[in-house]
Biopython code that builds the backbone (N, CA, C, O; Angstrom):
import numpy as np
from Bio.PDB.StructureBuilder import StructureBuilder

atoms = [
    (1, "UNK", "N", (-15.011, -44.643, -6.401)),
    (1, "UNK", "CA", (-15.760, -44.369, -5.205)),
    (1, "UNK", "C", (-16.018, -42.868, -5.087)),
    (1, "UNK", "O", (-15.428, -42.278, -4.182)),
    (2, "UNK", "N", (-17.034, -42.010, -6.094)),
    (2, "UNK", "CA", (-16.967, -40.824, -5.990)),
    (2, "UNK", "C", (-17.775, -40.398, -4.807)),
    (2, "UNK", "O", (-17.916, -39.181, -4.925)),
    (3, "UNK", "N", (-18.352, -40.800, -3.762)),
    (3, "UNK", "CA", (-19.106, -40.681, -2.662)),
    (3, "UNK", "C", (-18.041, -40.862, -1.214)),
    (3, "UNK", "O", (-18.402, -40.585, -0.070)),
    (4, "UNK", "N", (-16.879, -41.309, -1.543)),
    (4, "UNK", "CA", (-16.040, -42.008, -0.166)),
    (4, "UNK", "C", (-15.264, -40.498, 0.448)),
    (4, "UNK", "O", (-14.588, -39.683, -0.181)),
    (5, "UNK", "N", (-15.503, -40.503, 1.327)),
    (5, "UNK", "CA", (-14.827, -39.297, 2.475)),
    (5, "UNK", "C", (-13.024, -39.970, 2.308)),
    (5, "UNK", "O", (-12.730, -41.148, 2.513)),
    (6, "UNK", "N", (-12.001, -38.842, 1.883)),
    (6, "UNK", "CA", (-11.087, -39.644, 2.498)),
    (6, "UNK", "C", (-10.144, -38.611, 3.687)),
    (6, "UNK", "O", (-10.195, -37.402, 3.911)),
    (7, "UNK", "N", (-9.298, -39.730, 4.287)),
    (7, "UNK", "CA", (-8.734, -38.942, 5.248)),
    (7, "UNK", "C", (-7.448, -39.499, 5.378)),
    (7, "UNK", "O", (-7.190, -40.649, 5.732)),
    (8, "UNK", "N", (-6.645, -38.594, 5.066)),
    (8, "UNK", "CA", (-5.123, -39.213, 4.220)),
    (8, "UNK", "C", (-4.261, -38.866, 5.269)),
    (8, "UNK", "O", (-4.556, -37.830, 5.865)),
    (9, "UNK", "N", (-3.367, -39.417, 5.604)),
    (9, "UNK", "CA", (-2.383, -39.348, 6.827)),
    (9, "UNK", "C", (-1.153, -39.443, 6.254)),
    (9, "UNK", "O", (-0.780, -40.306, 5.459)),
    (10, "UNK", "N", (-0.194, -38.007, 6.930)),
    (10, "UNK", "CA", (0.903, -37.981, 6.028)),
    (10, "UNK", "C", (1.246, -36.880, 4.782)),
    (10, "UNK", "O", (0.557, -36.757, 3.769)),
    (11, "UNK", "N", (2.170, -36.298, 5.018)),
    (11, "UNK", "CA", (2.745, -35.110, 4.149)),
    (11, "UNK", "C", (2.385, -35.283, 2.711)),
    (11, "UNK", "O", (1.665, -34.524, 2.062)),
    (12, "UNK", "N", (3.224, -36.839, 2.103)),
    (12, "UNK", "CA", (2.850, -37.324, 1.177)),
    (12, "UNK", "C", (1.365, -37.592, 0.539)),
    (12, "UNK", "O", (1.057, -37.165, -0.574)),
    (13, "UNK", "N", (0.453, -38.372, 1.400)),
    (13, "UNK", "CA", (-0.307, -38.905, 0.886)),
    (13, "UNK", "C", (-1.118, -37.198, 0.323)),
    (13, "UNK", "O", (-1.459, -36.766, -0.778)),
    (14, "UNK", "N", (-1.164, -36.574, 1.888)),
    (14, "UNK", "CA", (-1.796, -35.140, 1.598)),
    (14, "UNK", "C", (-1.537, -34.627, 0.437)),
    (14, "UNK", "O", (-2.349, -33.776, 0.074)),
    (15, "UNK", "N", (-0.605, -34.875, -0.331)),
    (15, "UNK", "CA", (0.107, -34.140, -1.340)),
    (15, "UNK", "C", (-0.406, -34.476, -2.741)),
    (15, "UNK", "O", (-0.650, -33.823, -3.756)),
    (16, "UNK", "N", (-0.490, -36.183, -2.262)),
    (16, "UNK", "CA", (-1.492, -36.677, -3.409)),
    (16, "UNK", "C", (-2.676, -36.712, -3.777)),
    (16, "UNK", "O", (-3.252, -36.834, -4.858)),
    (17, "UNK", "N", (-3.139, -36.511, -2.108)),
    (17, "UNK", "CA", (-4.782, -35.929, -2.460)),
    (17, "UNK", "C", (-5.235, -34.591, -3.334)),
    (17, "UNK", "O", (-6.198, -34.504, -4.096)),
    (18, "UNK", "N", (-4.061, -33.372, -2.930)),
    (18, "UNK", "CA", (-4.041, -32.418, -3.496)),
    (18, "UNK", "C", (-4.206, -31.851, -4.621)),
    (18, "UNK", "O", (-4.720, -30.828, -5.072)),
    (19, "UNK", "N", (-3.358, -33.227, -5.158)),
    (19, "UNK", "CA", (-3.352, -33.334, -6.726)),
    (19, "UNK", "C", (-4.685, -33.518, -7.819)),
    (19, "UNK", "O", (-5.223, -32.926, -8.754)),
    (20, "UNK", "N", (-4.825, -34.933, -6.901)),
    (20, "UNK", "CA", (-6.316, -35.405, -7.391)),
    (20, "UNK", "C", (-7.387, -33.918, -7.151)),
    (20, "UNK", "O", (-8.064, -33.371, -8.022)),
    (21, "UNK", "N", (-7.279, -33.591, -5.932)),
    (21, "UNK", "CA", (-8.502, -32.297, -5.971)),
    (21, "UNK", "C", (-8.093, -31.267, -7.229)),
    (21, "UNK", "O", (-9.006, -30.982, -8.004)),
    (22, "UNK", "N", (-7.088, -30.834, -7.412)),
    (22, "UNK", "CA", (-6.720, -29.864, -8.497)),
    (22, "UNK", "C", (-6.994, -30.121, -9.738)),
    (22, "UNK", "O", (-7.401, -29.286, -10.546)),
    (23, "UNK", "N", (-6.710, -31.721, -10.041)),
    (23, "UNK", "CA", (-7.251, -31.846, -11.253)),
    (23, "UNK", "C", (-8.518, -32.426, -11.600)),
    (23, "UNK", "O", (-8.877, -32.653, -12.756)),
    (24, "UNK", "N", (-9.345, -32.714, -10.309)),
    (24, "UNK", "CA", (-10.638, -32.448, -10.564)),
    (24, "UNK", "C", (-11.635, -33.955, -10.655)),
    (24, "UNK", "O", (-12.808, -34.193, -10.943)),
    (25, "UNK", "N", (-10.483, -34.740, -10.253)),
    (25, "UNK", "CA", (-10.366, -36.158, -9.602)),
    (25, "UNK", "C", (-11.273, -36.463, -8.481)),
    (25, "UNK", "O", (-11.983, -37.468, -8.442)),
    (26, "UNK", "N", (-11.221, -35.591, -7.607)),
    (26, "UNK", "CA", (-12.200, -36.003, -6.537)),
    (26, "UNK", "C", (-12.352, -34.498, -5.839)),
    (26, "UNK", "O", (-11.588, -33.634, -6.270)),
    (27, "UNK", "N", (-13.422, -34.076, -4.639)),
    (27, "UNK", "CA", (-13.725, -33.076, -4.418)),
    (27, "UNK", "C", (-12.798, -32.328, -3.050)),
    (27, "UNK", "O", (-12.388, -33.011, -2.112)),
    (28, "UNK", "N", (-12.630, -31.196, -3.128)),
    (28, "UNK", "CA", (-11.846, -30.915, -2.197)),
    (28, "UNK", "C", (-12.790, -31.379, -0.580)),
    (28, "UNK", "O", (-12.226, -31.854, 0.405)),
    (29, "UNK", "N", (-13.882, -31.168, -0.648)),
    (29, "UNK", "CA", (-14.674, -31.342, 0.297)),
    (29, "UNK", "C", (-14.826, -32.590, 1.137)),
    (29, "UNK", "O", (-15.192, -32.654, 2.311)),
    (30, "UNK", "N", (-14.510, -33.479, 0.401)),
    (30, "UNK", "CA", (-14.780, -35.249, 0.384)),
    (30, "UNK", "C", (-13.298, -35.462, 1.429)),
    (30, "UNK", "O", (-13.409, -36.462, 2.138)),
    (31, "UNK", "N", (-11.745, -34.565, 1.657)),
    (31, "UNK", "CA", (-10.740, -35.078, 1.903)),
    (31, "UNK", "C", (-10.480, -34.298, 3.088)),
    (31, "UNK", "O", (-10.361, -33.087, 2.903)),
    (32, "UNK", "N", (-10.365, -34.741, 4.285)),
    (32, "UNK", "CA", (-10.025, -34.092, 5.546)),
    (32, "UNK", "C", (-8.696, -34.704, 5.541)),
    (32, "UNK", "O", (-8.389, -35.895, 5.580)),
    (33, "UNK", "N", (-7.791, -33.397, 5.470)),
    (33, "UNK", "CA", (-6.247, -33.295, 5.501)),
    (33, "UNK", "C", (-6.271, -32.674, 6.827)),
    (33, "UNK", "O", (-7.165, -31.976, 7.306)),
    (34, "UNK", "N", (-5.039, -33.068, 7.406)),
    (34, "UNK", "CA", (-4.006, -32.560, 8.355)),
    (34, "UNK", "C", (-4.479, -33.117, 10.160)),
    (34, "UNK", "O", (-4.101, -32.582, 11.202)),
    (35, "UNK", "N", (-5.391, -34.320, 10.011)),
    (35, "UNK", "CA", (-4.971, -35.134, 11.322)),
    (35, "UNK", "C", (-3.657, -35.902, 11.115)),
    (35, "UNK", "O", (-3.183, -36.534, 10.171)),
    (36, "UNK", "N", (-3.135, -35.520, 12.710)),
    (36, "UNK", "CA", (-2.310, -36.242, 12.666)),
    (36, "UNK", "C", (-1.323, -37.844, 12.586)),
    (36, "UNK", "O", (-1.625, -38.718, 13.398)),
    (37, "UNK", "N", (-0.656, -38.000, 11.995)),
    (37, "UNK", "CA", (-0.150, -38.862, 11.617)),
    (37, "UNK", "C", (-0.649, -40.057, 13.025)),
    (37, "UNK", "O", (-0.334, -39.560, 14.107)),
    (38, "UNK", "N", (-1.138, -41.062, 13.132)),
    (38, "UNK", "CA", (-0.772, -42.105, 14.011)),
    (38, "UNK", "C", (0.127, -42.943, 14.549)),
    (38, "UNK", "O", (0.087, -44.124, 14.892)),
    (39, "UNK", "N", (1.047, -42.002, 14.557)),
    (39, "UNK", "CA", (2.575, -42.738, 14.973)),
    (39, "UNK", "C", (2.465, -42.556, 16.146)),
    (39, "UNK", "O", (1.706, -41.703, 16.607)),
    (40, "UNK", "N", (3.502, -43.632, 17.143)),
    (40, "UNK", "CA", (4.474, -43.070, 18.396)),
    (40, "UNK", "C", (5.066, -41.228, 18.385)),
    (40, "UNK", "O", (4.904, -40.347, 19.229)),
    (41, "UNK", "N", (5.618, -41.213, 17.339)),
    (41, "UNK", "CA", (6.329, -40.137, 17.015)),
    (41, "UNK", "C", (5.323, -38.566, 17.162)),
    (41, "UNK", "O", (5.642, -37.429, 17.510)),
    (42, "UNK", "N", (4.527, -38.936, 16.890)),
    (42, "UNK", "CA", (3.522, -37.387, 16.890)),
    (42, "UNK", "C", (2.866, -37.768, 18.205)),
    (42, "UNK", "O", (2.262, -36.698, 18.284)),
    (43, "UNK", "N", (2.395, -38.567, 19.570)),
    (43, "UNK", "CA", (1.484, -38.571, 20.243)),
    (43, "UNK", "C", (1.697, -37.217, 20.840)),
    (43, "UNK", "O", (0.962, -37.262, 21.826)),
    (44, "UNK", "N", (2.076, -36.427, 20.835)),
    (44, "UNK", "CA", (2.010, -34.938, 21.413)),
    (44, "UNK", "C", (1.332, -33.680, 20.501)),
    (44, "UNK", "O", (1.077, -32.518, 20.817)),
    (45, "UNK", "N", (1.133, -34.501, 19.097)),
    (45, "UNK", "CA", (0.524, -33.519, 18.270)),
    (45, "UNK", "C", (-1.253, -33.978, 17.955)),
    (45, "UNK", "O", (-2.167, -33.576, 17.235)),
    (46, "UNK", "N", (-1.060, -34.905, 18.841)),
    (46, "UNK", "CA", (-2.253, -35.936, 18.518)),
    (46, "UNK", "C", (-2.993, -35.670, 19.382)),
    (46, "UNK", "O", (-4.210, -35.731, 19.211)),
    (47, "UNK", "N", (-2.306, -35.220, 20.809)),
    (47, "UNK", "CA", (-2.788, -35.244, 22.428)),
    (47, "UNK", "C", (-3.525, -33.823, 22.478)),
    (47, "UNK", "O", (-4.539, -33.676, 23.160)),
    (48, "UNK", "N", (-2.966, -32.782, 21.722)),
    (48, "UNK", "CA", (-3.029, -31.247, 21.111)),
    (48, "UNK", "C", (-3.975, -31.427, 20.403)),
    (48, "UNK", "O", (-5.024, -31.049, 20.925)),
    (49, "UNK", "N", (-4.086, -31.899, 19.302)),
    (49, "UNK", "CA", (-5.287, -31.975, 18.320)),
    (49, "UNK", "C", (-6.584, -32.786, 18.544)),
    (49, "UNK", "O", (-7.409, -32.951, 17.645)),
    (50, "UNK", "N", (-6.723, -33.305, 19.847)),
    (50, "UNK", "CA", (-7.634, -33.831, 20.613)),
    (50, "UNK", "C", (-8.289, -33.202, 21.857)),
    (50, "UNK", "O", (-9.319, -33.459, 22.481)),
    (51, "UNK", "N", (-7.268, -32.242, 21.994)),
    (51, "UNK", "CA", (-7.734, -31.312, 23.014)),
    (51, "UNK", "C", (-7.080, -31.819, 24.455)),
    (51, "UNK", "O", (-7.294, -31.116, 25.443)),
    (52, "UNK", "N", (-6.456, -32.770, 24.563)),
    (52, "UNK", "CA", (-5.593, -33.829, 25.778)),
    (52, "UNK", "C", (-4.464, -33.217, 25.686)),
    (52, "UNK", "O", (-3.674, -33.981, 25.132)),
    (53, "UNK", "N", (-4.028, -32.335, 25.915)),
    (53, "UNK", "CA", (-2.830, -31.434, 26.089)),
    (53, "UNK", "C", (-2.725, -29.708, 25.966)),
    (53, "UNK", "O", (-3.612, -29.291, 25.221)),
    (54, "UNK", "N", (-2.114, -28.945, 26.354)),
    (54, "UNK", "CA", (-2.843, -27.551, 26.214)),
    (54, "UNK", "C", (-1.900, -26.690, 25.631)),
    (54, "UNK", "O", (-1.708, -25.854, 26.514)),
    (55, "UNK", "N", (-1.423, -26.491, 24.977)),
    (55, "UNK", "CA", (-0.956, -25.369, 24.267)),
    (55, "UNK", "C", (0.082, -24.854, 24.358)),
    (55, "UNK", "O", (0.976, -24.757, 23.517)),
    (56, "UNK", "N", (0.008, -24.354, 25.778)),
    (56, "UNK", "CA", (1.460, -24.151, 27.020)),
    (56, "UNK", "C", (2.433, -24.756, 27.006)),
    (56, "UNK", "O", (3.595, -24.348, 26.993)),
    (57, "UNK", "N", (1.899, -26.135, 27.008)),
    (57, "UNK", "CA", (3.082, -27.265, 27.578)),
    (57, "UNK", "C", (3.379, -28.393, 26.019)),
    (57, "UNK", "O", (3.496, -29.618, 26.020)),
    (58, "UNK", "N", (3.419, -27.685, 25.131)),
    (58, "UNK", "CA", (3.392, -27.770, 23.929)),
    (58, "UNK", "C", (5.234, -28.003, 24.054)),
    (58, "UNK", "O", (5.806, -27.463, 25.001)),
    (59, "UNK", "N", (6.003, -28.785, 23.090)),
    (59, "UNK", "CA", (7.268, -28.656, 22.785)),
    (59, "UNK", "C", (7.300, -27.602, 20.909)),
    (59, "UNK", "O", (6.657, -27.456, 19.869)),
    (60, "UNK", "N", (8.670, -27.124, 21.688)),
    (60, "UNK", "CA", (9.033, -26.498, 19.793)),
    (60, "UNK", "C", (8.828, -26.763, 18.608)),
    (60, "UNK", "O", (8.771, -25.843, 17.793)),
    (61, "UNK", "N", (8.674, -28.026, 18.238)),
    (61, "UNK", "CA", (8.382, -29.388, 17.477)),
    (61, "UNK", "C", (6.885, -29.088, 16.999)),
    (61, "UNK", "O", (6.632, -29.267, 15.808)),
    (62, "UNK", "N", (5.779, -28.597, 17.948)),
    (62, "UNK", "CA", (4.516, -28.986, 17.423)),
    (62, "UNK", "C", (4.092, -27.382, 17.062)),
    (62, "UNK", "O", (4.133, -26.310, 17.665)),
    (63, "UNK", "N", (3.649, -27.864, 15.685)),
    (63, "UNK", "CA", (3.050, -26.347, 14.840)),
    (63, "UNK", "C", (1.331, -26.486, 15.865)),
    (63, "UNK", "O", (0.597, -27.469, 15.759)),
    (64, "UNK", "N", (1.098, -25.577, 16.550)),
    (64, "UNK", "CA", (-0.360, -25.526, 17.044)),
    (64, "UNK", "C", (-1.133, -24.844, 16.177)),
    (64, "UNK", "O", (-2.305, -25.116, 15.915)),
    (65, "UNK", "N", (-0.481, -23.943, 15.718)),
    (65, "UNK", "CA", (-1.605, -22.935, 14.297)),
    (65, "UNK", "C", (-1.886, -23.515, 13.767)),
    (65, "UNK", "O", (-3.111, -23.474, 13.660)),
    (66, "UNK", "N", (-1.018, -24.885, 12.692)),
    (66, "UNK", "CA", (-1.756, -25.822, 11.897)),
    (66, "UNK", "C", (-2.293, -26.776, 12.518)),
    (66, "UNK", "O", (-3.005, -27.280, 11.649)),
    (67, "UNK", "N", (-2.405, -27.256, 13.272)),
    (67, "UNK", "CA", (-3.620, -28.329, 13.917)),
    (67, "UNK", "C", (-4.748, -27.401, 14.100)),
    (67, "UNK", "O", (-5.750, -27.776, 13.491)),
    (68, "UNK", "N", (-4.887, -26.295, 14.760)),
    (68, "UNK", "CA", (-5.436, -25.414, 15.418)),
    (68, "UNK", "C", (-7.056, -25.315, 13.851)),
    (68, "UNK", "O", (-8.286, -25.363, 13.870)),
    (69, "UNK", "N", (-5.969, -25.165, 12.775)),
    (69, "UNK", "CA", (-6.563, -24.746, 11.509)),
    (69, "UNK", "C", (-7.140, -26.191, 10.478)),
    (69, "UNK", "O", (-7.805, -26.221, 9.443)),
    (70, "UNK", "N", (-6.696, -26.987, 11.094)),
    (70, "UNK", "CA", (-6.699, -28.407, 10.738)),
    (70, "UNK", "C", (-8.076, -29.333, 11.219)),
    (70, "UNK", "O", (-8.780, -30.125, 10.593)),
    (71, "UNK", "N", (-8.107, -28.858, 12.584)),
    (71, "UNK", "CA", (-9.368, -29.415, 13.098)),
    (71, "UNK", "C", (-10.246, -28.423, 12.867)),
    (71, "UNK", "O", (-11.371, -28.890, 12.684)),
    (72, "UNK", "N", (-10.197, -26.991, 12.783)),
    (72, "UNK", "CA", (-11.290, -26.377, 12.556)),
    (72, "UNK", "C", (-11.406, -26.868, 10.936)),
    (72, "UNK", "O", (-12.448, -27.522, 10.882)),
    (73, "UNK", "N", (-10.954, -26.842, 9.970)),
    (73, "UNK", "CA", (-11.141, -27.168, 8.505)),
    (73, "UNK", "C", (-12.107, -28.617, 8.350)),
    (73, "UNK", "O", (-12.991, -29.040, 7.605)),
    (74, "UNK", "N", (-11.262, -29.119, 9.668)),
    (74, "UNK", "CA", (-12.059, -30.997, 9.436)),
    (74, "UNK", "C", (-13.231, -30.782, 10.035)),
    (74, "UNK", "O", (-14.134, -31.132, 9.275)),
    (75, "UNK", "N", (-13.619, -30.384, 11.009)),
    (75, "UNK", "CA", (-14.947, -29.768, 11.748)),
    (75, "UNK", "C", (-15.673, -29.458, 10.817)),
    (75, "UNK", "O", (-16.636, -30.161, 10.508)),
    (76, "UNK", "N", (-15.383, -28.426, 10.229)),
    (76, "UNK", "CA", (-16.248, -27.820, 9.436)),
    (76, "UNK", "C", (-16.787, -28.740, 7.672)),
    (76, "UNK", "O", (-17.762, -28.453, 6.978)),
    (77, "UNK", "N", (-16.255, -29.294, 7.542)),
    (77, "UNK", "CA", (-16.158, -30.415, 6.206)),
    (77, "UNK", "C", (-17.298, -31.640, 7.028)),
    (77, "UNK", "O", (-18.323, -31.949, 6.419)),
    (78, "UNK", "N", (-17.051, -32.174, 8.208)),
    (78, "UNK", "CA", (-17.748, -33.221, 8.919)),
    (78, "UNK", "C", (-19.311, -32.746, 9.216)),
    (78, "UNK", "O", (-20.319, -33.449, 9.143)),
    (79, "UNK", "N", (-19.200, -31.181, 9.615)),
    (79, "UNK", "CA", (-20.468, -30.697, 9.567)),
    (79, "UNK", "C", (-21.260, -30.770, 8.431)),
    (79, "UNK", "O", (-22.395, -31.246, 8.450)),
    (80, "UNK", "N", (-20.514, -30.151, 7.063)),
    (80, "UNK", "CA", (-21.346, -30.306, 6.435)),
    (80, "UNK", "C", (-21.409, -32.104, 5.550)),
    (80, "UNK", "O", (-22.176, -32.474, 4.661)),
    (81, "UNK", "N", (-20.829, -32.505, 5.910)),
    (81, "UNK", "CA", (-21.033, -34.068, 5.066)),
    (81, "UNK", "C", (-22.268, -34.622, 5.920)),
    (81, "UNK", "O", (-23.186, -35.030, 5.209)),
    (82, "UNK", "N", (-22.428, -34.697, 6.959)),
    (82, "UNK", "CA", (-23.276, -34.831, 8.324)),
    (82, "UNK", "C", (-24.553, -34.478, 7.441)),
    (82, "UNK", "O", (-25.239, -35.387, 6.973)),
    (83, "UNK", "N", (-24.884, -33.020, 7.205)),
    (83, "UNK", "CA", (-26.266, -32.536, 7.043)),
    (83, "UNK", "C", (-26.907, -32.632, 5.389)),
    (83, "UNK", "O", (-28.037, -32.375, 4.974)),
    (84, "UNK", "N", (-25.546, -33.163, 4.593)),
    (84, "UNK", "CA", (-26.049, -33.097, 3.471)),
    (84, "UNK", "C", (-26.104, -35.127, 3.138)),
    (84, "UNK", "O", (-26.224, -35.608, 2.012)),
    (85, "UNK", "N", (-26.014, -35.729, 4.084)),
    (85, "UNK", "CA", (-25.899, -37.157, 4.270)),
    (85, "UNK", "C", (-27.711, -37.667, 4.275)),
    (85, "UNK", "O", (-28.019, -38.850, 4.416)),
]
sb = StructureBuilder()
sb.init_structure("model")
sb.init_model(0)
sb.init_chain("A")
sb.init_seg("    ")
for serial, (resi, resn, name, xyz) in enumerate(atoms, 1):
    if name == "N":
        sb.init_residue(resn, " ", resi, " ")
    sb.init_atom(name, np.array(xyz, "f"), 0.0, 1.0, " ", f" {name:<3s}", serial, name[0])
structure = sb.get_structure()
């Protein structure tokens, strides 16, 4: 499926996508890494990375720089899959 967008959920899977992009397997462009996981367990990193929670009231637990850098990366990948579609 050299045309399929993927969007890998998970430390792991991310890790394996990584791979595949490095060795040239599939395109770095095609793989929006670092939404968050869909668990119970993250809905506070989820609520953050949706914009449904603010920053402030954030617990110790949630990295905001990497979501922060995560949705701008996926933004920017969606834009361009969008215009070159």
């Amino acid at each position: 499926m050299p045309d399929a967008t993927i969007i890998p959920l998970g430390p792991k899977v991310v890790e394996a996508m990584n791979l595949l992009v490095k060795n040239g397997d599939i395109k770095e462009e095609k793989v929006l890494s670092g939404l968050p996981h869909p668990s119970g367990a993250n809905a506070e990193r989820i609520k953050y990375f949706l914009g449904q929670k603010p920053r402030s009231d954030l617990s110790n637990k949630v990295n905001p720089d990497f979501l922060d850098r995560a949705r701008e990366s996926i933004s920017g990948k969606i834009e361009v899959l969008l215009t070159s579609a």
